[in-house]
C-alpha positions as CSV (number, residue, x, y, z in Angstrom):
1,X,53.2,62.1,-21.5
2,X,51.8,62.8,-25.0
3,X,53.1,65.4,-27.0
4,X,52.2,66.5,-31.0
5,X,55.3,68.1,-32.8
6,X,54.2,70.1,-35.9
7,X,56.6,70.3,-38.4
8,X,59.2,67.4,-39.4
9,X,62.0,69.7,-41.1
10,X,64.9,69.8,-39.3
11,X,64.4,70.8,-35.7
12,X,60.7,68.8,-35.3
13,X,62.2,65.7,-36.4
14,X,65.2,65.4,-34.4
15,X,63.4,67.4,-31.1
16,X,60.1,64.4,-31.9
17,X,62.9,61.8,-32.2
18,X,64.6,62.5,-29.1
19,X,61.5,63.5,-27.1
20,X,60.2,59.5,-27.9
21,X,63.9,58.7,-27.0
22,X,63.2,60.3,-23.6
23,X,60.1,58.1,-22.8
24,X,57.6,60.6,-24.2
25,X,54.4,59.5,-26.8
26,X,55.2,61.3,-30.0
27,X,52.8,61.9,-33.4
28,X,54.8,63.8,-35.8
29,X,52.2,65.9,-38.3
30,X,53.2,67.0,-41.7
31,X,50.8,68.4,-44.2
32,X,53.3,66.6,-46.8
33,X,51.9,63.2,-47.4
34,X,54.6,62.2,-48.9
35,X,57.1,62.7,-46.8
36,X,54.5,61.0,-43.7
37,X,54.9,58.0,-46.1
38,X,58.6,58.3,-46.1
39,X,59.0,58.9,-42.2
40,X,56.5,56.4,-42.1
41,X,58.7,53.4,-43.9
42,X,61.6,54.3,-41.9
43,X,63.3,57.2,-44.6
44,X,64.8,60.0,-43.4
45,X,64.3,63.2,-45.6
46,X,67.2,64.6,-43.6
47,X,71.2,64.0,-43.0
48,X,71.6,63.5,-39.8
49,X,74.2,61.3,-38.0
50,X,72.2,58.6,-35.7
51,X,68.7,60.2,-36.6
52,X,67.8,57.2,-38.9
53,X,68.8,54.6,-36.0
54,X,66.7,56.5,-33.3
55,X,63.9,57.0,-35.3
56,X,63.6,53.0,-36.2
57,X,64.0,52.3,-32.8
58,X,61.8,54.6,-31.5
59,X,59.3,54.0,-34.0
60,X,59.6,50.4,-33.5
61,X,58.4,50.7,-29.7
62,X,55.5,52.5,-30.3
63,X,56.6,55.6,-29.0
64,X,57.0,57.6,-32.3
65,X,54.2,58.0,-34.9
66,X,53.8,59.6,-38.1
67,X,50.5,61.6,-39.6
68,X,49.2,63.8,-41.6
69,X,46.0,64.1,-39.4
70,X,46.9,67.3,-37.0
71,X,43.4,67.4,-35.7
72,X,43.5,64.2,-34.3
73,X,47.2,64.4,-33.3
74,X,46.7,67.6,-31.3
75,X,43.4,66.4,-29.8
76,X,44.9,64.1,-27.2
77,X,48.1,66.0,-25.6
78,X,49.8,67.4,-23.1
79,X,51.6,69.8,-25.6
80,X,51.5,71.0,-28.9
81,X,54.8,72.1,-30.6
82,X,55.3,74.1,-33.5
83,X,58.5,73.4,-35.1
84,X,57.7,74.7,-38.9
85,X,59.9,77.0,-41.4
86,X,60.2,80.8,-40.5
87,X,62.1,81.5,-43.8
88,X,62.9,85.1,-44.7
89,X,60.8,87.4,-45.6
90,X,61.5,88.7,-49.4
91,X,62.8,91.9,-49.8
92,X,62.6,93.2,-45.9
93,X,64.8,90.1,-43.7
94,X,61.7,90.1,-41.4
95,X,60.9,86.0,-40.5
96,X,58.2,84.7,-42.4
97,X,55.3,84.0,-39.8
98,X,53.0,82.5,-41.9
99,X,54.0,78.7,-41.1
100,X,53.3,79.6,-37.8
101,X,50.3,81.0,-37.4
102,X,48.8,78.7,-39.5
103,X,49.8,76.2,-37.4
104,X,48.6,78.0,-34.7
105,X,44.9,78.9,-35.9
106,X,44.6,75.1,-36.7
107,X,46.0,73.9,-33.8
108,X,43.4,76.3,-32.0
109,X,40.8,74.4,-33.7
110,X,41.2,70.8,-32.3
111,X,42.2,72.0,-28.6
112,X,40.1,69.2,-25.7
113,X,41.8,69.9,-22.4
114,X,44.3,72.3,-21.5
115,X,47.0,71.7,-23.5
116,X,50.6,73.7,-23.7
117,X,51.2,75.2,-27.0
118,X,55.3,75.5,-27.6
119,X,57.0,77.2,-30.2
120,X,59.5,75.4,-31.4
121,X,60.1,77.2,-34.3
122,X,62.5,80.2,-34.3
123,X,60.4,83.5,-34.0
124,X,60.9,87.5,-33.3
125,X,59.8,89.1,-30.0
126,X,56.2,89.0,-29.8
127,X,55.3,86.0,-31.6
128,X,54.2,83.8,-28.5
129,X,51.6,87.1,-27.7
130,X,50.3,87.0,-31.2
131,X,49.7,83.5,-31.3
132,X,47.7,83.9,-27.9
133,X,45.9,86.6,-29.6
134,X,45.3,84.5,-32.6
135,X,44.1,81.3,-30.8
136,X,41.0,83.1,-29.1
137,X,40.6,84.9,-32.2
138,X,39.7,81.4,-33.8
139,X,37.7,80.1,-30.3
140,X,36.7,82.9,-28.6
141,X,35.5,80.4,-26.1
142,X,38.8,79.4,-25.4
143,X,40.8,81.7,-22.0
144,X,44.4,81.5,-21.9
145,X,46.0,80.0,-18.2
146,X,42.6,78.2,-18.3
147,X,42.2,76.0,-21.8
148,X,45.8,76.6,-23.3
149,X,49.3,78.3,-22.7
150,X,51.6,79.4,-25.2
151,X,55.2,78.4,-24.5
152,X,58.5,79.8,-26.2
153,X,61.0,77.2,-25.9
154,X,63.6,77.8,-28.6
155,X,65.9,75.1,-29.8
156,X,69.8,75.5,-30.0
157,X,71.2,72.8,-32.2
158,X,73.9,72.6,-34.6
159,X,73.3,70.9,-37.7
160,X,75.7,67.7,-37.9
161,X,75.6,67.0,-33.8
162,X,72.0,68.2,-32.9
163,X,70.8,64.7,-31.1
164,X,74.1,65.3,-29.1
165,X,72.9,68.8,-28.5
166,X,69.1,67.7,-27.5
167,X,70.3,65.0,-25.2
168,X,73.4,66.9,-23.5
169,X,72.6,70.4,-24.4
170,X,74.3,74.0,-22.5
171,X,71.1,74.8,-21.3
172,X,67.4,74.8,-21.5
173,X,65.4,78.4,-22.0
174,X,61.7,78.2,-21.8
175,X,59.5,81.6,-21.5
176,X,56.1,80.5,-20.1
177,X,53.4,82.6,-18.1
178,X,51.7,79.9,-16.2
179,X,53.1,77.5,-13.4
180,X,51.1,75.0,-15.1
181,X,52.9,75.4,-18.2
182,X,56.0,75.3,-16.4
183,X,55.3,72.0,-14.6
184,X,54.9,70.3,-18.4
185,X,57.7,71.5,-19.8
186,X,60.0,70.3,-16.4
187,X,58.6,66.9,-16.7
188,X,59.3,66.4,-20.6
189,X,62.6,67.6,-20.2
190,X,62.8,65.7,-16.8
191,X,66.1,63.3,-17.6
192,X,67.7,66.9,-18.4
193,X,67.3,67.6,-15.2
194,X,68.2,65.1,-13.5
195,X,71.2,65.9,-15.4
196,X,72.1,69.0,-13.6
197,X,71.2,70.8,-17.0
198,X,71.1,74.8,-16.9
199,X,67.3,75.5,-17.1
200,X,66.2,79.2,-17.3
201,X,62.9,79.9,-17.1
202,X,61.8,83.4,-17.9
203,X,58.8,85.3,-19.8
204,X,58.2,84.5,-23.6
205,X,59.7,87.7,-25.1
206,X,62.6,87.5,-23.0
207,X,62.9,83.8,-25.0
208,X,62.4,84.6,-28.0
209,X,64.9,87.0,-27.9
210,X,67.6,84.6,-26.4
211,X,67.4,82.5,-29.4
212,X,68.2,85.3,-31.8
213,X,70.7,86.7,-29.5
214,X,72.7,83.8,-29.1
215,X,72.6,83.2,-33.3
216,X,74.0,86.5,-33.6
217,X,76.6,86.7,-31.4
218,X,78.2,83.5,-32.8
219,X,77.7,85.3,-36.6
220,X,79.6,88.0,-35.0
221,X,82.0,85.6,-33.5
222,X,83.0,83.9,-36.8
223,X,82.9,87.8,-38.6
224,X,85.4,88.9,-36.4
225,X,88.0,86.5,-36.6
226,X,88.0,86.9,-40.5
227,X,88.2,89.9,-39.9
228,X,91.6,89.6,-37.6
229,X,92.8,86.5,-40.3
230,X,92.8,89.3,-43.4
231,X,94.9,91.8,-41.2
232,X,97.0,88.0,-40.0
233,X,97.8,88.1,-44.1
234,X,98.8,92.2,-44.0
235,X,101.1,91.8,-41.1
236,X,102.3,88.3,-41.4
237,X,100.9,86.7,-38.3
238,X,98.9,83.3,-37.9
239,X,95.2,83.8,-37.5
240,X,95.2,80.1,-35.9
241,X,97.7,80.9,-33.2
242,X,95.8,84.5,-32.5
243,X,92.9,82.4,-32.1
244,X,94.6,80.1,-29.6
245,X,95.9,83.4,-28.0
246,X,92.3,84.3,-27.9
247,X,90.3,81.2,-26.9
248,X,92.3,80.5,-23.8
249,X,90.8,83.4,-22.3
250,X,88.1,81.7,-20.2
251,X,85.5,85.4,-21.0
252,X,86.2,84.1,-25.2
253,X,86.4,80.8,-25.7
254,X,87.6,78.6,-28.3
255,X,84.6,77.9,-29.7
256,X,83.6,79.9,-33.5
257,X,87.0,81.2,-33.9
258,X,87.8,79.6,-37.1
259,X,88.8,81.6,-39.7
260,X,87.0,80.7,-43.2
261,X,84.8,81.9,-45.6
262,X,82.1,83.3,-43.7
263,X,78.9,81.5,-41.9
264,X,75.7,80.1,-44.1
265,X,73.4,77.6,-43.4
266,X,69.5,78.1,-42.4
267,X,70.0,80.1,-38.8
268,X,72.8,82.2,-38.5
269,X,71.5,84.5,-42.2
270,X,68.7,84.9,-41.5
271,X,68.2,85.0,-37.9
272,X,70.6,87.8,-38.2
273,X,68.3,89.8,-40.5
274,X,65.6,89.0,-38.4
275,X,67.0,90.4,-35.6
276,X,68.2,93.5,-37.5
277,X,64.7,94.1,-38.5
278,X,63.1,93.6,-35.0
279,X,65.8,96.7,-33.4
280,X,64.6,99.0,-36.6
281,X,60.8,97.9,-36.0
282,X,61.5,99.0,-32.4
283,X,63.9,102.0,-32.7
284,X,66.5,99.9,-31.7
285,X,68.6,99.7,-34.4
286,X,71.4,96.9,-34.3
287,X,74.6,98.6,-35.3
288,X,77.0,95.5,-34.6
289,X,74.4,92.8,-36.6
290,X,73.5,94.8,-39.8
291,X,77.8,95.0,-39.9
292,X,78.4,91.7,-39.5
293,X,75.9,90.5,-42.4
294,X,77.6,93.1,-44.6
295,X,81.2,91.9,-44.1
296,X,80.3,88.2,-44.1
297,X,78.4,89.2,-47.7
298,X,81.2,90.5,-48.4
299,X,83.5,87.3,-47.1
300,X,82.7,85.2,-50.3
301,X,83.5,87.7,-52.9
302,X,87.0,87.6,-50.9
303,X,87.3,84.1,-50.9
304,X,86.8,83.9,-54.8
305,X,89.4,86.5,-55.9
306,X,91.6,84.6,-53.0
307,X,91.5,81.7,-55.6
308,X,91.5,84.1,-58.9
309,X,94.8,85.4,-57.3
310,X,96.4,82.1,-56.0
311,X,95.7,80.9,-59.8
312,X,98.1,84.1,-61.2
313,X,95.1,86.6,-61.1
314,X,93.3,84.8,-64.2
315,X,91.2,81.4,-64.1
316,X,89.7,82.1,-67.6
317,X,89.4,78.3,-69.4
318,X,91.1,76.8,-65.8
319,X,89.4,74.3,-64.1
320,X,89.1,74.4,-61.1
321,X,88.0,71.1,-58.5
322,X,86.2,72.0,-55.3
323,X,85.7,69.9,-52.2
324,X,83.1,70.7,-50.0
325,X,79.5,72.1,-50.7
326,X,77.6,71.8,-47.9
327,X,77.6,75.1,-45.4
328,X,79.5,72.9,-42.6
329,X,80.4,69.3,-42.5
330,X,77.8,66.4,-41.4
331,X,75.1,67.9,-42.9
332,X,73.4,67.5,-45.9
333,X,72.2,71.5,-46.1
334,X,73.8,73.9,-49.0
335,X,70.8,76.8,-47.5
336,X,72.6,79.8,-48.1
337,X,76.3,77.7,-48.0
338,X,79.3,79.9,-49.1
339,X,80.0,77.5,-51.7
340,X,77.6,78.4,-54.0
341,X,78.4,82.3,-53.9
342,X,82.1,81.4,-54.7
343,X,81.4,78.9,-57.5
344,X,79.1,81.3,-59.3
345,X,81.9,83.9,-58.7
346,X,84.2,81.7,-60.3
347,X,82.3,80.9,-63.2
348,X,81.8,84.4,-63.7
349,X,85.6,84.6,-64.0
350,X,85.8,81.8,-66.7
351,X,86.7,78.8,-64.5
352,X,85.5,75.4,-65.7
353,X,83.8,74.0,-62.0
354,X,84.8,70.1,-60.7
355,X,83.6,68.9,-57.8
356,X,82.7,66.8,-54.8
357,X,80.9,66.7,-51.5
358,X,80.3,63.0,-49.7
359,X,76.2,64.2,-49.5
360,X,75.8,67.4,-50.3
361,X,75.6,67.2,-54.1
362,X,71.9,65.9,-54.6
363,X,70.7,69.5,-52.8
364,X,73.7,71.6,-54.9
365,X,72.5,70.2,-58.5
366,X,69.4,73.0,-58.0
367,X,71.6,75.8,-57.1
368,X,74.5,75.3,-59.8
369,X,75.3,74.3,-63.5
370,X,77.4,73.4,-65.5
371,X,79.4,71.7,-62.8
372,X,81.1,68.3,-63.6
373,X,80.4,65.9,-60.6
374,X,82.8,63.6,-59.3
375,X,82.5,60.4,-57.3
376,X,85.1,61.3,-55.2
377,X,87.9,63.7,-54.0
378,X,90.4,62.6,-56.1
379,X,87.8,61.9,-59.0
380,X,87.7,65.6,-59.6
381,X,91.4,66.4,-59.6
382,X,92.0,65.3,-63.5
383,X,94.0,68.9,-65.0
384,X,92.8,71.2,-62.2
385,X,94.5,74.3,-62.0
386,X,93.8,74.3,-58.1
387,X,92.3,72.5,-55.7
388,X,90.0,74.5,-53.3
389,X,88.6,73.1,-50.0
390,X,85.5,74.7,-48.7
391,X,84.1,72.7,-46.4
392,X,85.8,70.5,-43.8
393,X,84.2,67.2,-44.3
394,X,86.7,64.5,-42.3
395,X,87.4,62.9,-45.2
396,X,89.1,65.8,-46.7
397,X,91.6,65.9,-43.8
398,X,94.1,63.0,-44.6
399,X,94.2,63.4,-48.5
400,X,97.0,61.1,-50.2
401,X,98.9,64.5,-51.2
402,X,101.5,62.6,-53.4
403,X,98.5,61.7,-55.5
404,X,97.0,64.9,-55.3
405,X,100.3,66.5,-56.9
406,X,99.9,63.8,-59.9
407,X,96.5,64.5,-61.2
408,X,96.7,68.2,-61.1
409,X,97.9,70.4,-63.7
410,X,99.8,72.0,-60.8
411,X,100.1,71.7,-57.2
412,X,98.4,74.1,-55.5
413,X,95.6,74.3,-52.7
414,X,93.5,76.6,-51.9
415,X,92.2,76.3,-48.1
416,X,89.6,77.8,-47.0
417,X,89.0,75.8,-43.7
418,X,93.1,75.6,-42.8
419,X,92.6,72.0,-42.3
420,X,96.3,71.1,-43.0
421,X,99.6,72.2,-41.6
422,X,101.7,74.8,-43.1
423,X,105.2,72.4,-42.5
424,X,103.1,69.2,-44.0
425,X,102.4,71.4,-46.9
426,X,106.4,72.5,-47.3
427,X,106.9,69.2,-46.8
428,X,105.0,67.9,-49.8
429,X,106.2,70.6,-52.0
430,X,102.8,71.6,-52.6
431,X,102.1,75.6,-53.1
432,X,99.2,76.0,-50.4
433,X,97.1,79.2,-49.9
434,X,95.2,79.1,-46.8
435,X,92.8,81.3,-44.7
436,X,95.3,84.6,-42.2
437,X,98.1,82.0,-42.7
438,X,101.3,82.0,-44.4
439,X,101.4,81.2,-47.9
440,X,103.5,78.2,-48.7
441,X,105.4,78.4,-52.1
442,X,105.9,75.2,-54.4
């Protein structure tokens, strides 16, 4: 099979990459010539852990191309994907369509054959219809279920692990109208399932909304249980162990109860607003969603004073060394990443900013200044007033604490990721703040 994947941020890349992996002919199209060029030479505008390897490999066979061309790319397949950017809208949260439907109207315009039109791309109820509408629009003398089909198939991967999730994912949603449509999308997921993977196949809508479902029940997965970790601080109890308590209960799960400072990235935001948006555009309105964005708002301006308070309530002239910028570990993303809310907050305070991240501070340089880069963790520890972990890179997780203690001005960490031990901590003598835990004094 021959498929065209519009797109090559994040989710076409890695879904074109593993698509070729799967047997499948695969022309990534980019209106960026230069980063065609890139992709082209084997450089991967993304951090990704064993992207860069698949797409030499794949590349290297044959099976993955590059171009710029979408007319030709589009001209010869069995599907068309649209995998481009549906940022938010300014001012109202609504997804920006735009990316889309442009894709779509010129998509419309290369069409030979029927050909299955899949959108990748995360969009509100509706979209798939609008697209149809938008494709006959541009060639009236195309009919859909005879010349094209429009396909929802979202994508559900996590940033840091999202070959993993392609190749071995929960399940598989696909909203298609056609059995013809349905028959190409089983036989390019085919080694899925012959994998006993989940596949549900429903109507678009129902799709579309699955996708922004799922995103907002994990936001409101992660809200709640910093919610239960700030009344853990009021009463004393150990978020970690209520999460245990939790998580064990087959209708929870462990999974997104980890108390911290609040969720970023480029899905959870602003699919949440999205969906917000689409239950007020339909009288619907969302009660639980448009609460969870306002408490995990509200998250980083807590996490901030948590410091400002750990630090004796004033970090005026302190510095103060931060690990972690990137919204979650294995990823070279800062979209919307707490970090840079509670740097700003803290250089609103007075604090003088150090720090580190193993990738993430290329990205970070054009959302913050005057921030003194180091090299590595301990590179950033010189004087610090207070060391404050923010994202849970690996690396950060077996720090020489003996040598933490003699660079800083004074031993004490700030947590927010609980990544050590409360007894290892009282152990070291180190005075360590973390997240609905019990603080340990120096």
């Amino acid at each position: 099979m021959r498929i065209a994947m519009v797109g090559t941020g994040y989710v076409g890349l890695v879904s074109g990459v593993c698509f070729s992996e799967f047997g499948v002919d695969v022309i990534c199209v980019d209106k960026i010539r230069e980063k065609i060029e890139a992709l082209s030479s084997g450089e991967i505008p993304i951090y990704e852990p064993g992207l860069e390897e698949l797409v030499r490999a794949n590349a290297g066979s044959g099976r993955l191309t590059f171009s710029n061309d979408l007319g030709s790319a589009v001209s010869d397949t069995d599907a068309v994907f649209i995998a481009v950017g549906t940022p938010s809208r300014r001012g109202d949260g609504h997804a920006d369509l735009s990316y889309v439907y442009a894709a779509a109207e010129e998509i419309a315009g290369s069409l030979v054959g029927r050909t299955v039109i899949v959108t990748k791309s995360t969009v509100p109820v509706g979209t798939g219809d609008e697209i149809e509408r938008r494709i006959v629009k541009t060639r009236p003398d195309l009919k859909p279920g005879r010349d094209f089909d429009v396909v929802s198939n979202p994508e559900f991967l996590r940033e840091g692990s999202a070959i993993e999730d392609f190749m071995r994912p929960d399940r598989i949603v696909v909203g298609a109208h056609s059995d013809y449509a349905r028959d190409v999308l089983r036989k390019l997921y085919r080694p899925l399932f012959l994998r006993d993977t989940p596949v549900l196949f429903t109507d678009r809508c129902t799709a579309e909304l699955t996708k922004y479902a799922s995103n907002a029940f994990l936001a409101t997965k992660i809200t709640f249980i910093n919610e239960i970790a700030n009344l853990c601080e009021a009463v004393g109890a150990d978020v970690q162990d209520v999460a245990r308590g939790m998580g064990l209960d087959g209708r929870i799960g462990s999974k997104f109860l980890h108390a911290g400072p609040g969720f970023g990235g480029s899905c959870f935001p602003k699919d949440a607003a999205a969906l917000a948006r689409t239950g007020e555009d339909f009288g619907s309105p969302l009660q639980i969603v448009n609460t969870v964005m306002a408490v995990n708002t509200g998250r980083r301006a807590q996490m901030a004073d948590k410091v400002i308070a750990a630090c004796g309530g004033q970090i005026r002239g302190k510095k103060i060394a931060i690990l972690g910028l990137t919204f979650k570990p294995n990823t070279d993303d800062i979209r919307d990443a707490p970090s840079l809310d509670i740097i700003s907050a803290l250089q609103a305070a007075g604090a003088r900013i150090s720090a580190y991240d193993p990738v993430g501070m290329v990205a970070a340089k054009g959302h913050v200044a005057d921030v003194s880069w180091g090299n590595s963790a301990y590179d950033i520890l010189g004087g610090a007033a207070a060391l404050v972990i923010i994202t849970e890179w690996n690396e950060f997780r077996a720090l020489d604490l003996a040598r933490i203690k003699s660079l800083m001005a004074a031993p004490l960490i700030v947590d927010l990721r609980n990544i050590y031990r409360l007894a290892e901590m009282r152990e070291e003598g180190i005075r360590y703040v973390s997240v609905g835990r019990p603080e340990i004094e120096q």
